[in-house]
N, C-alpha and C positions, 0 to 999 in steps of 0.2 A: 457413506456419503451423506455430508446433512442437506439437508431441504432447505429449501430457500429462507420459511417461517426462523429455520435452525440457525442458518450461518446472518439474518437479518439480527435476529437477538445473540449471537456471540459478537458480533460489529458492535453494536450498540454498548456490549456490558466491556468490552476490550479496552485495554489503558495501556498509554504507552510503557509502562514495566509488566504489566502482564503480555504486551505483544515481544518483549525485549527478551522474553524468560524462553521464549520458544526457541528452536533452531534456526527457523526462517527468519524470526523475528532477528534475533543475534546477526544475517549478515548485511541488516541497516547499516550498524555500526562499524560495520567492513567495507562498505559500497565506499566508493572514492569521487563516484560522480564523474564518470570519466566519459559516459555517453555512448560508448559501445551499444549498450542495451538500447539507448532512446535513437539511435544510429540505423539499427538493424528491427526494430519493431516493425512490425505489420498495422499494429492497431496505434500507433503513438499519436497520427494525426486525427485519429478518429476520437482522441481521449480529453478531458477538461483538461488534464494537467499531463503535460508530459513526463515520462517515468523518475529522470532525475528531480522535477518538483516535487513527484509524491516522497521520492525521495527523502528530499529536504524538508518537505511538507510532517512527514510522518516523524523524524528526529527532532522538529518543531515541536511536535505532541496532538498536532493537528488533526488528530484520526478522524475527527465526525466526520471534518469536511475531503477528507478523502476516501472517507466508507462512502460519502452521499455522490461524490461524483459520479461522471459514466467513464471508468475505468476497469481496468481487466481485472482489479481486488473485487468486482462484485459478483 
């Protein structure tokens, strides 16, 4: 499990082809945006961005500003 110091510096040094190389990362590219997930969330209205934006946000390349928000990736 990393620590918080751990998983702040892998956010920071992470690129969208390095988050794309993962498994997790790979199923961006699969997600359809269909809302299911932003539908059934618990935390969605508690989040800057709701999960279909990080979504779109993160296939944009946008990662700082979705590492910096207050979302469930932190």
């Amino acid at each position: 499990m990393l620590t918080l110091d751990e998983s702040a510096s892998c956010q920071r040094d992470t690129t969208l082809e390095s988050l794309l190389a993962t498994p997790e990362g790979k199923r961006i590219l699969t997600c359809i945006q269909c809302g299911l997930c932003a539908g059934t969330c618990p935390y969605g209205e508690h989040m800057d961005f709701p999960p279909r934006r990080i979504i779109n946000m993160l296939r944009s390349g946008l990662l700082e500003e979705v590492f910096r928000s207050d979302s469930m990736l932190r």
